[in-house]
C-alpha positions in Angstrom: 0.0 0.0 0.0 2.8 2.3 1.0 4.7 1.6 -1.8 1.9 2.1 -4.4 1.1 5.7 -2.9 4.9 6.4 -3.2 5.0 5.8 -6.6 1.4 7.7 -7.3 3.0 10.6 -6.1 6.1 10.0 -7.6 4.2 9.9 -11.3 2.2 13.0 -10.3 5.2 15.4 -9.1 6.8 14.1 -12.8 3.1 15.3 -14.4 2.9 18.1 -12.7 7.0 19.0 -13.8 6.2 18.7 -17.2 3.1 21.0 -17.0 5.6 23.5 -15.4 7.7 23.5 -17.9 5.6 23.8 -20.6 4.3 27.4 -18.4 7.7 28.5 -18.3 7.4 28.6 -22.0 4.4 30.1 -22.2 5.7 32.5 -19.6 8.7 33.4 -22.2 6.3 34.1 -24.8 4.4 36.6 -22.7 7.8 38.3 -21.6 8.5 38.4 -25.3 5.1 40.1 -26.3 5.5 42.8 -23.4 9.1 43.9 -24.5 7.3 44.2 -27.8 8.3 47.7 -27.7 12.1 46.6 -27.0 12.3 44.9 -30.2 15.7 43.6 -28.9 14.6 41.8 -25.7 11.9 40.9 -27.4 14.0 39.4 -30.5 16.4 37.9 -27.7 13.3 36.5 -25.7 11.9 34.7 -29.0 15.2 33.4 -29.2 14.8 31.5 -26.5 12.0 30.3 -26.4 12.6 28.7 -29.8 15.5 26.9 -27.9 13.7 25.7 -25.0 10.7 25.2 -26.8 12.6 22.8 -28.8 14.2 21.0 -26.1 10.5 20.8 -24.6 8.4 18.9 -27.4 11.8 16.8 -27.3 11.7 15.9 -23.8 8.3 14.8 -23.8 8.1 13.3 -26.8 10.9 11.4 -25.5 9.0 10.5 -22.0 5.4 9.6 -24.1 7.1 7.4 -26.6 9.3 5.6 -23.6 5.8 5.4 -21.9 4.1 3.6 -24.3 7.5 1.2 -24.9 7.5 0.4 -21.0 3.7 -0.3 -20.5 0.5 0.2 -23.2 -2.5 -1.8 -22.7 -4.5 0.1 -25.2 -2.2 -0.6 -27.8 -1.5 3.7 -28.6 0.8 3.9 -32.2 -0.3 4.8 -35.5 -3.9 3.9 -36.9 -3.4 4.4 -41.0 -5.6 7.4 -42.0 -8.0 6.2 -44.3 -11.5 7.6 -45.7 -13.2 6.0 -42.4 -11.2 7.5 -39.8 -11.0 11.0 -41.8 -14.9 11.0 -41.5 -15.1 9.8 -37.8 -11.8 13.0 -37.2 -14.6 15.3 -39.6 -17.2 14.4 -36.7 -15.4 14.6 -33.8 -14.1 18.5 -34.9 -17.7 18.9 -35.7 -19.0 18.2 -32.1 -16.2 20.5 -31.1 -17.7 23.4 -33.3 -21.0 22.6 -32.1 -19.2 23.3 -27.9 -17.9 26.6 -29.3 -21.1 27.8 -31.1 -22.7 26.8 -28.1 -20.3 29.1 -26.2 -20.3 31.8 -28.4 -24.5 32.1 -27.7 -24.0 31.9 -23.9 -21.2 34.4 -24.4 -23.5 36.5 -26.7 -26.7 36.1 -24.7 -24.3 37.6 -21.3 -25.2 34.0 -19.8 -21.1 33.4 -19.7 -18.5 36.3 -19.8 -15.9 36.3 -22.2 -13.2 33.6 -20.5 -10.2 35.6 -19.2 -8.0 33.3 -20.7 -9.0 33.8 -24.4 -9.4 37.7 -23.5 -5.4 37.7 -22.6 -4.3 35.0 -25.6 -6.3 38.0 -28.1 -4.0 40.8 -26.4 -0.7 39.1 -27.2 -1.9 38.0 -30.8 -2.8 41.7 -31.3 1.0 42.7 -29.5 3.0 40.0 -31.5 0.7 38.1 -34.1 3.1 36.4 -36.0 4.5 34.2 -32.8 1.3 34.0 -30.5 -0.3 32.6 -33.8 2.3 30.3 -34.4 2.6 28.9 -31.0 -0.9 29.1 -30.0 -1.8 26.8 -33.5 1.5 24.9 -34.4 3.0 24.4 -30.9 0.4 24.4 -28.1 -1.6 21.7 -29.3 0.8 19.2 -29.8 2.7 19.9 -26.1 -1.2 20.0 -24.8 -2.1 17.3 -26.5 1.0 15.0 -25.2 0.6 15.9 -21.7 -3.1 16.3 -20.8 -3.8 13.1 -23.0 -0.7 10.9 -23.5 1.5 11.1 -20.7 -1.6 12.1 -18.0 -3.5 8.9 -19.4 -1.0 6.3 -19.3 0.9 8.2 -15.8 -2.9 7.6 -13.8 -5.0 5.6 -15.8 -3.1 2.6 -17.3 -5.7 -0.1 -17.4 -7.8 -1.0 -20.8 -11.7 -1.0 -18.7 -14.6 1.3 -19.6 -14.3 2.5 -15.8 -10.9 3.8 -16.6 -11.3 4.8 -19.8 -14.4 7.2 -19.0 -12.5 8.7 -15.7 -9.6 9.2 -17.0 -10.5 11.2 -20.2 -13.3 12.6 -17.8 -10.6 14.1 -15.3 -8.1 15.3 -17.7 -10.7 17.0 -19.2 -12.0 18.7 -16.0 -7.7 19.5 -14.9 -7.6 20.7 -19.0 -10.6 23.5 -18.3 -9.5 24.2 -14.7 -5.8 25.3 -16.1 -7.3 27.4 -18.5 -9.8 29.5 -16.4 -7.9 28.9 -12.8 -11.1 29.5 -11.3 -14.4 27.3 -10.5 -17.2 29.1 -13.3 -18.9 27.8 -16.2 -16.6 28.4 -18.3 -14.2 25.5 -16.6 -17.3 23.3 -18.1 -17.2 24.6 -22.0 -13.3 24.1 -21.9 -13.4 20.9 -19.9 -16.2 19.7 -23.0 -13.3 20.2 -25.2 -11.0 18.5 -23.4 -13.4 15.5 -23.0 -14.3 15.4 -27.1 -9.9 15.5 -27.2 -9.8 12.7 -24.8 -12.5 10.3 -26.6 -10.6 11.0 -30.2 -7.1 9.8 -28.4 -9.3 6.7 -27.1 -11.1 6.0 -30.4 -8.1 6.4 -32.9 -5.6 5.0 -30.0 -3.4 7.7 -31.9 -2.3 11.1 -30.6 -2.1 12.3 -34.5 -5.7 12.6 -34.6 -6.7 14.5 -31.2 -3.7 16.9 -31.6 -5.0 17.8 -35.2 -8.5 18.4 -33.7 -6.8 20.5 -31.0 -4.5 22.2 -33.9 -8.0 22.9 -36.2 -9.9 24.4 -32.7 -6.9 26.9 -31.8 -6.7 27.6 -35.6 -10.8 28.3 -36.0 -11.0 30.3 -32.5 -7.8 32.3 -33.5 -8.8 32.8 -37.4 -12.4 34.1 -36.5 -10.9 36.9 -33.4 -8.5 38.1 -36.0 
């Protein structure tokens, strides 16, 4: 019993490493769109952030891929994209535009206020466009994708039951919405919703491909339509 705790908290300090060093690059980013004005620190900022972010998507792609070597019930790899699973990745997106236009009448109807979080990402993409874009739709989703999915799924959830299955994409879902809002609203449920329609698509395709290109198309159609 001992033992087994031990080594639940072990795997959750290493989870919640990761996540802070994916916030450290974030944080660089933000630093580099507030020197905006300093085009030098800002240049020097983007600099390294390339570097570490880099050295990032390495590391846990590293970690994920030994993951899956060590232990992987639910047989994660590469499923061949064919005209079946391009339709079933065409409805799961779909489901995801339905969450958002649902959002967006809530929003619109002043049920929900505008989530702080999207509020700040539109700042810096009007500060620095060129890199917020590019990190927020090329970057983020693949990172996001690898550690609320991958490496949170097979750290806490290992086993190949329905019962596990449906918790675990159910609770990295809810700790996806909660580290986008930081705060207990409604708006922890529309982002968790995404998070849970991420989670199936990892489950169904047993291939992180297809969720991080739903998460890559979201980012892209949020960002596209506030610009």
């Amino acid at each position: 019993m001992v033992n087994g705790w031990l080594d639940w908290l072990a795997r959750s300090l290493k989870w919640v490493g990761f996540l802070a060093i994916y916030l450290i690059d974030t944080g660089i980013l933000t630093l580099a769109t507030a020197m905006v004005k300093r085009p030098g620190v800002a240049n020097r900022s983007i600099g390294v952030m390339l570097i570490y972010s880099a050295l990032l998507l390495a590391l846990i792609t590293w970690r994920y891929q030994k993951q899956l070597s060590q232990n992987n019930p639910r047989h994660f790899g590469r499923t061949r994209f064919t005209s079946k699973t391009i339709t079933q990745l065409i409805g799961f997106f779909l489901l995801m535009l339905v969450i958002q236009f649902a959002w967006n009448l809530l929003i619109n109807t002043h049920v929900l206020s505008d989530p702080a979080n999207q509020t700040a990402l539109n700042t810096q993409v009007l500060q620095l466009p060129f890199w917020n874009l590019a990190y927020s739709i090329l970057f983020a989703p693949v990172i996001e994708e690898l550690i609320f999915r991958g490496i949170f799924l097979n750290y806490f959830f290992r086993g190949n039951s329905r019962t596990l299955n449906f918790l675990g994409v159910f609770m990295s879902g809810l700790i996806f919405g909660y580290l986008h809002t930081m705060s207990l609203t409604p708006t922890l449920l529309m982002y968790a919703a995404l998070g849970w329609v991420l989670g199936a698509a990892y489950l169904h395709f047993r291939d992180i491909r297809y969720n991080t290109t739903l998460h890559f198309l979201n980012n892209a159609m949020s960002l596209m339509a506030f610009m």
